[in-house]
Biopython code that builds the backbone (N, CA, C, O; Angstrom):
import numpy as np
from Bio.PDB.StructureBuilder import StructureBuilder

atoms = [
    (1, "UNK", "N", (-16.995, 227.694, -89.698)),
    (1, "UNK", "CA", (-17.012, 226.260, -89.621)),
    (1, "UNK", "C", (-17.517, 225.726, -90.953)),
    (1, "UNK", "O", (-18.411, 226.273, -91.598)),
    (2, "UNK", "N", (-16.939, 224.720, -91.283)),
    (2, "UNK", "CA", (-17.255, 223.972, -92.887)),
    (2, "UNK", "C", (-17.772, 222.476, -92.236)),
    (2, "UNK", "O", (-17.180, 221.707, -91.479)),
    (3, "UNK", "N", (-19.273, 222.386, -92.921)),
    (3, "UNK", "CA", (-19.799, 221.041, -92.226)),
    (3, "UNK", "C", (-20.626, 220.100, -93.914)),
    (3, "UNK", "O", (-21.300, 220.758, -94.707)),
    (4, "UNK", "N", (-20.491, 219.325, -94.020)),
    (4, "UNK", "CA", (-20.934, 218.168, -94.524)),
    (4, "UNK", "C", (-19.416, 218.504, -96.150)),
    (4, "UNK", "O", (-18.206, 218.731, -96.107)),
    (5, "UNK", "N", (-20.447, 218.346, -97.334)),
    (5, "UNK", "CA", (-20.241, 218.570, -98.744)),
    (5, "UNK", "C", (-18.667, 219.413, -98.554)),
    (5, "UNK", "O", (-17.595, 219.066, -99.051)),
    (6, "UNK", "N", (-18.973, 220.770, -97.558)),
    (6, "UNK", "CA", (-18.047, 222.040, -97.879)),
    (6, "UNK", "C", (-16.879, 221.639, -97.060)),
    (6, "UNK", "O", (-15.863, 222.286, -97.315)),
    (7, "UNK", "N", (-16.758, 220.639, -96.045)),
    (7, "UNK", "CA", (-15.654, 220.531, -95.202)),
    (7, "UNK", "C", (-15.002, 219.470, -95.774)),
    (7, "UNK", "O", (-13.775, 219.571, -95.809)),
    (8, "UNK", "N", (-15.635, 218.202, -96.359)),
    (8, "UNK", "CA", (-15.193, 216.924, -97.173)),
    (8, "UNK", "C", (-14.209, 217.422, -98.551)),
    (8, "UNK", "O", (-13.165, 216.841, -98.847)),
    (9, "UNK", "N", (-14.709, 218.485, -99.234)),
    (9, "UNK", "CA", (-13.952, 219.112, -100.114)),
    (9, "UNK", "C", (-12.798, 220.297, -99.744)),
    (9, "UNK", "O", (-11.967, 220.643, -100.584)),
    (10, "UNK", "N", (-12.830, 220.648, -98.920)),
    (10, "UNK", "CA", (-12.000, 221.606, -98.220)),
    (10, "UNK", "C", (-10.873, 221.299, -97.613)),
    (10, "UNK", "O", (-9.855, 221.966, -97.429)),
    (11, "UNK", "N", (-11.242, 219.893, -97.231)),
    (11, "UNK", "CA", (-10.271, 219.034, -96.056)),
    (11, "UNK", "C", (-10.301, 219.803, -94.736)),
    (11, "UNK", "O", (-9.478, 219.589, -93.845)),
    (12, "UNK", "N", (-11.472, 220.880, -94.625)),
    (12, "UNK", "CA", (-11.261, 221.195, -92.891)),
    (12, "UNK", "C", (-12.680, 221.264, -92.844)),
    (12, "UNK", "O", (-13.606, 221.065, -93.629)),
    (13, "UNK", "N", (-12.494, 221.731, -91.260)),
    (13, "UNK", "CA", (-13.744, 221.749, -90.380)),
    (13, "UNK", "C", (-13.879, 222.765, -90.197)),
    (13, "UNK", "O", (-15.013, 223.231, -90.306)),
    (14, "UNK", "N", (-12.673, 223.678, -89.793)),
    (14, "UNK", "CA", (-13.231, 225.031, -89.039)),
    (14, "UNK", "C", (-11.322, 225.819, -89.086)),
    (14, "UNK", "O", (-10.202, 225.328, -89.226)),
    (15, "UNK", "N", (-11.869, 227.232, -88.878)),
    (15, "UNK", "CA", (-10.646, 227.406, -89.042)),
    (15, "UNK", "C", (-10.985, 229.510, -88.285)),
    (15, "UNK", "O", (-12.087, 230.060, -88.269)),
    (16, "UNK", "N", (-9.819, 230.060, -87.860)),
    (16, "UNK", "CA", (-10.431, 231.458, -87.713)),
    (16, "UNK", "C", (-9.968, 232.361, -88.155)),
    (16, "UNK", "O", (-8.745, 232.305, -88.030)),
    (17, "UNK", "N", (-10.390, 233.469, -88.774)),
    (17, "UNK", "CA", (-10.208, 234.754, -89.953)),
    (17, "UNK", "C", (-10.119, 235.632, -88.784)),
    (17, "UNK", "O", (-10.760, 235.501, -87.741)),
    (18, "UNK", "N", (-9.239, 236.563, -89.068)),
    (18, "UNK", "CA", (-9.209, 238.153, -89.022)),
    (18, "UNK", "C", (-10.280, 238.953, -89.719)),
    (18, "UNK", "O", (-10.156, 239.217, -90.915)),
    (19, "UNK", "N", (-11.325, 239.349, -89.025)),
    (19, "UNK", "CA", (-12.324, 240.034, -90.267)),
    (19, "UNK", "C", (-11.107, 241.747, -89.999)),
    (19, "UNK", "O", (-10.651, 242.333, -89.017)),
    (20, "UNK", "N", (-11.048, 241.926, -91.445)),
    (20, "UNK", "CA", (-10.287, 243.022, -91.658)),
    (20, "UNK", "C", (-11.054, 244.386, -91.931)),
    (20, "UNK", "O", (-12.276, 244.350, -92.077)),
    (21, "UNK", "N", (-10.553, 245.260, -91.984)),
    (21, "UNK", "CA", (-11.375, 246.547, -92.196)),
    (21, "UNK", "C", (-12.288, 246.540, -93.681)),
    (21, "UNK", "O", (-11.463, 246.394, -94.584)),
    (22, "UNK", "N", (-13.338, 246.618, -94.113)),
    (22, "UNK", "CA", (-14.037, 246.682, -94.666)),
    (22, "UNK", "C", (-14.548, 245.557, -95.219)),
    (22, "UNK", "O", (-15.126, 245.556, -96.306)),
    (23, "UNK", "N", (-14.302, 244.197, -94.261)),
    (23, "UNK", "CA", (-15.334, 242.726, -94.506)),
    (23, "UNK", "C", (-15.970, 243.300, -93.173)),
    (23, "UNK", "O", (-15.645, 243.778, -92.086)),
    (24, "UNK", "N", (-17.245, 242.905, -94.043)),
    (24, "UNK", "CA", (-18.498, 243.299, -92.657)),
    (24, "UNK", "C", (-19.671, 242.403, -93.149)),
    (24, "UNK", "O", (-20.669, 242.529, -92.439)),
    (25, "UNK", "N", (-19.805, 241.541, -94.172)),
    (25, "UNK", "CA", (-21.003, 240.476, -95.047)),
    (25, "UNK", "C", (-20.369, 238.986, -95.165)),
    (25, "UNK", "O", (-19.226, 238.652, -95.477)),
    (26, "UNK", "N", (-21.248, 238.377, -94.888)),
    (26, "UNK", "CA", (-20.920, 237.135, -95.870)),
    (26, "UNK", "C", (-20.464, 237.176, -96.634)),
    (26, "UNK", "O", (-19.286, 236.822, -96.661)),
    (27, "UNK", "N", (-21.038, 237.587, -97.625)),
    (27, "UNK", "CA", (-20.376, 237.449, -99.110)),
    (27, "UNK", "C", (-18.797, 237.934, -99.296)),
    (27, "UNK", "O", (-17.992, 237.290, -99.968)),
    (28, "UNK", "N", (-18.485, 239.132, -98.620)),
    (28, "UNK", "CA", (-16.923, 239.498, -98.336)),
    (28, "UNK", "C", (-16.138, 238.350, -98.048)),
    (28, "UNK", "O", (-15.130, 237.952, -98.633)),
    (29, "UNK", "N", (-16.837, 237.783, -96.892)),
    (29, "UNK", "CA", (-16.025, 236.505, -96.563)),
    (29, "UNK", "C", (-15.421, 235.542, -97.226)),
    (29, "UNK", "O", (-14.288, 235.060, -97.226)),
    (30, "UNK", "N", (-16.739, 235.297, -97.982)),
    (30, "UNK", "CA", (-16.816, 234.109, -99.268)),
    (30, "UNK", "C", (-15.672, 234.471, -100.141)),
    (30, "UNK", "O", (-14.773, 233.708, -100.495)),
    (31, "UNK", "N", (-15.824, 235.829, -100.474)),
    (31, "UNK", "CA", (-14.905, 236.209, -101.373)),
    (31, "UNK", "C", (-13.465, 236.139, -101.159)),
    (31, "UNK", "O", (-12.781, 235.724, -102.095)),
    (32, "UNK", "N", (-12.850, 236.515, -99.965)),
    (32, "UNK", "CA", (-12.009, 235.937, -99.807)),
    (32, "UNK", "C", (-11.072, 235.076, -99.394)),
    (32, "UNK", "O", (-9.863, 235.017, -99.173)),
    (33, "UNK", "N", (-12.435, 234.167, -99.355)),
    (33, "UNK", "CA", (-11.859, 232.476, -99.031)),
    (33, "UNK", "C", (-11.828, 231.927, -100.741)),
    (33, "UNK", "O", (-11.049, 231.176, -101.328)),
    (34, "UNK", "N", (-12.484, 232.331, -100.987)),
    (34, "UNK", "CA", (-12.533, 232.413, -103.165)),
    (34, "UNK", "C", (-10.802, 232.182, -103.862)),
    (34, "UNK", "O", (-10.123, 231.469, -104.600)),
    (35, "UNK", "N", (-10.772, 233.492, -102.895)),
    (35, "UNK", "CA", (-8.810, 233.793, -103.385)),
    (35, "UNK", "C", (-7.866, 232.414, -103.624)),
    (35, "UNK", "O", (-7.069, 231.944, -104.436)),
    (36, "UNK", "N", (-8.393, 232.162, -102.595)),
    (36, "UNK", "CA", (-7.431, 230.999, -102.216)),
    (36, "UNK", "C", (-7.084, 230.072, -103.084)),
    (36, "UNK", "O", (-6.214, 229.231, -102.855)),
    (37, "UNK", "N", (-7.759, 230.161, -104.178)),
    (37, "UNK", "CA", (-7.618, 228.866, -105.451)),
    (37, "UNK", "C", (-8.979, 228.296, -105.517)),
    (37, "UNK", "O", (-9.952, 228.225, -104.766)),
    (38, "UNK", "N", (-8.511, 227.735, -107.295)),
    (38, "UNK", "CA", (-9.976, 227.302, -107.828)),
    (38, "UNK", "C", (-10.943, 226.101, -106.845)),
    (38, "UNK", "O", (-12.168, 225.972, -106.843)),
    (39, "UNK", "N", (-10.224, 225.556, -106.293)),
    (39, "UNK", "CA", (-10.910, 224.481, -105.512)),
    (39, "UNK", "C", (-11.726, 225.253, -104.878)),
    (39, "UNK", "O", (-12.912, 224.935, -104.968)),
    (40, "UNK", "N", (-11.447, 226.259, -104.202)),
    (40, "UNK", "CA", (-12.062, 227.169, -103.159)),
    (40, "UNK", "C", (-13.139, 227.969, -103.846)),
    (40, "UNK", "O", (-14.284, 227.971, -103.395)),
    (41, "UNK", "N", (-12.822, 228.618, -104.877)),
    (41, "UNK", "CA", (-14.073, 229.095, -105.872)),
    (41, "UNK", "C", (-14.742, 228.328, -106.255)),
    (41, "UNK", "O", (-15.835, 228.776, -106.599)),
    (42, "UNK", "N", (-14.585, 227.110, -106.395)),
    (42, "UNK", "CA", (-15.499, 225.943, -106.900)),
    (42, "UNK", "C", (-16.590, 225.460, -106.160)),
    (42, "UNK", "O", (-17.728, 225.347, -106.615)),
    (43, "UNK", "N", (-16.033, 225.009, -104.348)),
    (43, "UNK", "CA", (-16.341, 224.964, -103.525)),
    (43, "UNK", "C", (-17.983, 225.780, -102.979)),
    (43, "UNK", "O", (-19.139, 225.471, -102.689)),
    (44, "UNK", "N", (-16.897, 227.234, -103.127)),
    (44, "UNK", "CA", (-17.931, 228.039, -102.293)),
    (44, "UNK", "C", (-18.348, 229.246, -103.523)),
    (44, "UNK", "O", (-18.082, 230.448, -103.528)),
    (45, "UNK", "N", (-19.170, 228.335, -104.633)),
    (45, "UNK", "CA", (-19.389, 229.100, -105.567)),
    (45, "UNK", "C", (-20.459, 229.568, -105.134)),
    (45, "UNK", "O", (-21.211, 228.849, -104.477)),
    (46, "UNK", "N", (-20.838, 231.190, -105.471)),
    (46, "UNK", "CA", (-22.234, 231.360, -104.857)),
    (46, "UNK", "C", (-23.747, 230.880, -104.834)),
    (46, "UNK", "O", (-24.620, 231.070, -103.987)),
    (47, "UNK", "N", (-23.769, 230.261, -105.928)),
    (47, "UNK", "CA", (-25.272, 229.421, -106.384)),
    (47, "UNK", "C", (-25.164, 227.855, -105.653)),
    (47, "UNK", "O", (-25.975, 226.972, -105.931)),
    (48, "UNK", "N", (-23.965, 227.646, -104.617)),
    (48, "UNK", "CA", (-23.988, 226.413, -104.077)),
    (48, "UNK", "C", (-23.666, 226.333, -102.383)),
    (48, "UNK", "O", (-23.477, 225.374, -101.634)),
    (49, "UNK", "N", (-23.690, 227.485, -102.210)),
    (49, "UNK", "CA", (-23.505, 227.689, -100.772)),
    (49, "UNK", "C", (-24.505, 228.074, -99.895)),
    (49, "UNK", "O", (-25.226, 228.972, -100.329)),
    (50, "UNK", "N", (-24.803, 227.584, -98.593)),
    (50, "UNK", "CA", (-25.926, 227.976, -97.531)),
    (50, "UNK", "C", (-24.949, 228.378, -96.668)),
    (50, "UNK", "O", (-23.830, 227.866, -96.626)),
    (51, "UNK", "N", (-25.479, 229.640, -95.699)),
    (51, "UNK", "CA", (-24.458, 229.717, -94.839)),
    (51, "UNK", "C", (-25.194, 230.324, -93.306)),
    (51, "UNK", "O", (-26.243, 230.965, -93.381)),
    (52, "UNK", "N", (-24.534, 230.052, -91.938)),
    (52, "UNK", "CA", (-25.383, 230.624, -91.302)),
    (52, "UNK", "C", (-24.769, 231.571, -90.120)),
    (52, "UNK", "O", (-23.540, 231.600, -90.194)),
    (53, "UNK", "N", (-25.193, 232.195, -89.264)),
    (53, "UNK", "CA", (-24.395, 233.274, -88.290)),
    (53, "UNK", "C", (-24.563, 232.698, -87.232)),
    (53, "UNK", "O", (-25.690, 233.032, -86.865)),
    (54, "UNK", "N", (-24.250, 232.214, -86.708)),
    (54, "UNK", "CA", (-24.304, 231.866, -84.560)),
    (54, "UNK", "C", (-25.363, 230.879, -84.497)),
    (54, "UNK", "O", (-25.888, 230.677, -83.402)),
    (55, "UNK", "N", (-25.869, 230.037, -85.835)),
    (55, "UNK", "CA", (-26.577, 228.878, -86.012)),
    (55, "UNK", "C", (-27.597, 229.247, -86.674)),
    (55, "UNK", "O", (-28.345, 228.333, -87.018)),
    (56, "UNK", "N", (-27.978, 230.654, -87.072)),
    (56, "UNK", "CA", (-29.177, 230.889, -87.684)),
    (56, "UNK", "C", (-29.085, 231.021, -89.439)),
    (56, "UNK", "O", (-28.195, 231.549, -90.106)),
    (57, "UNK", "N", (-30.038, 230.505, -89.786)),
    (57, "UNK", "CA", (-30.346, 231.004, -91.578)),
    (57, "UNK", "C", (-29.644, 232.517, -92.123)),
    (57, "UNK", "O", (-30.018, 233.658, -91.848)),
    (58, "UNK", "N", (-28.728, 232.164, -92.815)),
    (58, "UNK", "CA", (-28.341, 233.969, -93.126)),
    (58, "UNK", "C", (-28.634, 234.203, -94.482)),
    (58, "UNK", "O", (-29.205, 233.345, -95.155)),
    (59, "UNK", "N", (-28.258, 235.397, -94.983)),
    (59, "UNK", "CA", (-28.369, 235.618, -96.491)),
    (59, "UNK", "C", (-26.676, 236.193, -96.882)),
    (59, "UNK", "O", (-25.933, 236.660, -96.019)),
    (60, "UNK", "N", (-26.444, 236.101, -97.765)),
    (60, "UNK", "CA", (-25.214, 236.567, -98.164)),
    (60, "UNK", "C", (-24.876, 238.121, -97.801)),
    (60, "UNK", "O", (-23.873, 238.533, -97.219)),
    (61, "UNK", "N", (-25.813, 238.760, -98.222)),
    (61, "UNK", "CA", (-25.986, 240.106, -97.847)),
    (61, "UNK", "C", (-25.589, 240.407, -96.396)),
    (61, "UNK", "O", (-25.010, 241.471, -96.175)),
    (62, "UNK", "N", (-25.844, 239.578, -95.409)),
    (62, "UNK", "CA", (-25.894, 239.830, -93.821)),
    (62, "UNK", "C", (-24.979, 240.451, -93.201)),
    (62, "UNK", "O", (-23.932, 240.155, -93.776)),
    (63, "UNK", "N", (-24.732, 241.260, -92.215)),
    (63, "UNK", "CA", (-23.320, 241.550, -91.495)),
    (63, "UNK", "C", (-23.041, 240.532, -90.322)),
    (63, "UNK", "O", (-23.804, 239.780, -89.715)),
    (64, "UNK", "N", (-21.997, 240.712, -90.235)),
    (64, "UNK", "CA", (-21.274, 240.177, -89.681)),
    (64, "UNK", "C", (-20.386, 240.497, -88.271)),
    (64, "UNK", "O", (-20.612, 241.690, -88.067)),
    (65, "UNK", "N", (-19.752, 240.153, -87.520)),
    (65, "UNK", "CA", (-19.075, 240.890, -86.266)),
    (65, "UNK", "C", (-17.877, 240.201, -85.783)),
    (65, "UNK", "O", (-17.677, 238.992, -85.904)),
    (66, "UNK", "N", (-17.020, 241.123, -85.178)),
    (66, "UNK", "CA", (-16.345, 240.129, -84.885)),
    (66, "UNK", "C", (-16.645, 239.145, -83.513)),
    (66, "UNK", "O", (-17.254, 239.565, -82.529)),
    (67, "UNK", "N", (-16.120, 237.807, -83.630)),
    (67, "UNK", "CA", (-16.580, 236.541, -82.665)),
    (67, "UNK", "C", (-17.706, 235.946, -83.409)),
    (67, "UNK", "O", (-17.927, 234.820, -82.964)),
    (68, "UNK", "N", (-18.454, 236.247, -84.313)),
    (68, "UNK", "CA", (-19.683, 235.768, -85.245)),
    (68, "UNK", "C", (-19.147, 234.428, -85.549)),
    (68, "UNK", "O", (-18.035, 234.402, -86.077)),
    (69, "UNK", "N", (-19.850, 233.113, -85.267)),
    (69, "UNK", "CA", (-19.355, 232.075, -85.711)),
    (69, "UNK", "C", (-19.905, 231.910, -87.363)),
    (69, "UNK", "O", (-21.068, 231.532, -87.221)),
    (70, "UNK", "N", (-19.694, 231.987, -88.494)),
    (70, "UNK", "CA", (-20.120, 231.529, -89.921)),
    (70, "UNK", "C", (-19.976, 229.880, -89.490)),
    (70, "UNK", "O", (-19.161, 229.281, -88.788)),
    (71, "UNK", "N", (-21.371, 229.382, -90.390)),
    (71, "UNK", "CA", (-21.380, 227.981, -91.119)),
    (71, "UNK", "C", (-21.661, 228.225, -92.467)),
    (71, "UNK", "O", (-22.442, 229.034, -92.968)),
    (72, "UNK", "N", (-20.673, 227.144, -93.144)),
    (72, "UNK", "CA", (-20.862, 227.303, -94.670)),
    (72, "UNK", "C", (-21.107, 225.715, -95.146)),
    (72, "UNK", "O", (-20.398, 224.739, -94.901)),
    (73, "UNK", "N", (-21.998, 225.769, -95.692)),
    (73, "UNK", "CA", (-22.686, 224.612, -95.984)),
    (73, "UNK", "C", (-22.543, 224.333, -97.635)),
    (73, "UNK", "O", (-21.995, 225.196, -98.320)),
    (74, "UNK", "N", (-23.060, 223.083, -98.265)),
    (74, "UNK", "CA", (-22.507, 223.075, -99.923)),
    (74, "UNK", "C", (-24.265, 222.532, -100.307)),
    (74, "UNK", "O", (-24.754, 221.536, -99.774)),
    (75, "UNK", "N", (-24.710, 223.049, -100.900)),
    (75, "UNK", "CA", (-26.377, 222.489, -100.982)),
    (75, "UNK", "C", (-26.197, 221.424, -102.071)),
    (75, "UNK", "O", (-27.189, 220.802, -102.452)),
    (76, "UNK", "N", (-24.850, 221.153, -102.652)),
    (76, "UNK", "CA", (-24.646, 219.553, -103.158)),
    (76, "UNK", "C", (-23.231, 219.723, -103.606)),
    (76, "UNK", "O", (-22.645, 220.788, -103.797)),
    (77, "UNK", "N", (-22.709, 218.338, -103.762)),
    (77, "UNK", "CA", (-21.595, 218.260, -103.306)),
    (77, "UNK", "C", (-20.712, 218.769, -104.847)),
    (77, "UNK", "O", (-21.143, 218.616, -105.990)),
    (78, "UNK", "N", (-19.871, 219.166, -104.592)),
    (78, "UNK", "CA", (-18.748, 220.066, -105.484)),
    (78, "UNK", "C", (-18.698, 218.823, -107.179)),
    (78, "UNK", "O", (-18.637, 219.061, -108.386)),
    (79, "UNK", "N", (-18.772, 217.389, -106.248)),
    (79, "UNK", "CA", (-18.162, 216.322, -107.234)),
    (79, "UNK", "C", (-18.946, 215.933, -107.803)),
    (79, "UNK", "O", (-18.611, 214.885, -108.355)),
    (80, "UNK", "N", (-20.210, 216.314, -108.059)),
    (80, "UNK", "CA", (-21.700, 216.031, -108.713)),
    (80, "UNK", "C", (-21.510, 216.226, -110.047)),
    (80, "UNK", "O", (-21.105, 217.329, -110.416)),
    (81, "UNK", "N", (-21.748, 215.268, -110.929)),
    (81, "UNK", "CA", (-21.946, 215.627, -112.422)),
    (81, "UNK", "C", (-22.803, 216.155, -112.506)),
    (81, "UNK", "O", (-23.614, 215.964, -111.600)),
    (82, "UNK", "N", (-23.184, 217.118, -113.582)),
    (82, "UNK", "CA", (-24.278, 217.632, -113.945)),
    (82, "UNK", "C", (-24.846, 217.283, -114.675)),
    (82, "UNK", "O", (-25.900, 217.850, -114.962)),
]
sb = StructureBuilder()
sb.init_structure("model")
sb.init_model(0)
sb.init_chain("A")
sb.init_seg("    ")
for serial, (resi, resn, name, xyz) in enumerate(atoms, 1):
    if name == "N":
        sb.init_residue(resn, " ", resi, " ")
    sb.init_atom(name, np.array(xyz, "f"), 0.0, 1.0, " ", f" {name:<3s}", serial, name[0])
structure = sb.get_structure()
């Protein structure tokens, strides 16, 4: 699920993956939602993303399962000057 910053830039809310043989982390995930084009790497660059498992605080590192709901959060928004 994509909620505030990460879904406004994404244009979605929620959407559901096949976790495939050897995504088992967050960060796998991330990575290949990354693929998808620069918006998406931009998006869910790693120094700007919070993310959580079945509502709880996760770390990138974390595993994952299948039915695991991910939230991916943007800790400020993509369109921010610096």
């Amino acid at each position: 699920m994509y909620f505030g910053n990460a879904s406004d830039a994404l244009m979605m809310t929620s959407e559901r993956m096949d976790i495939q043989n050897g995504i088992s982390s967050i960060e796998q995930v991330l990575d290949r939602l990354r693929e998808r084009g620069a918006r998406w790497a931009q998006v869910l660059h790693e120094h700007n993303v919070i993310c959580t498992v079945n509502g709880k605080p996760a770390l990138m590192s974390d595993g994952i399962a299948a039915g695991d709901e991910i939230g991916i959060f943007c800790a400020r928004s993509p369109y921010a000057v610096s």
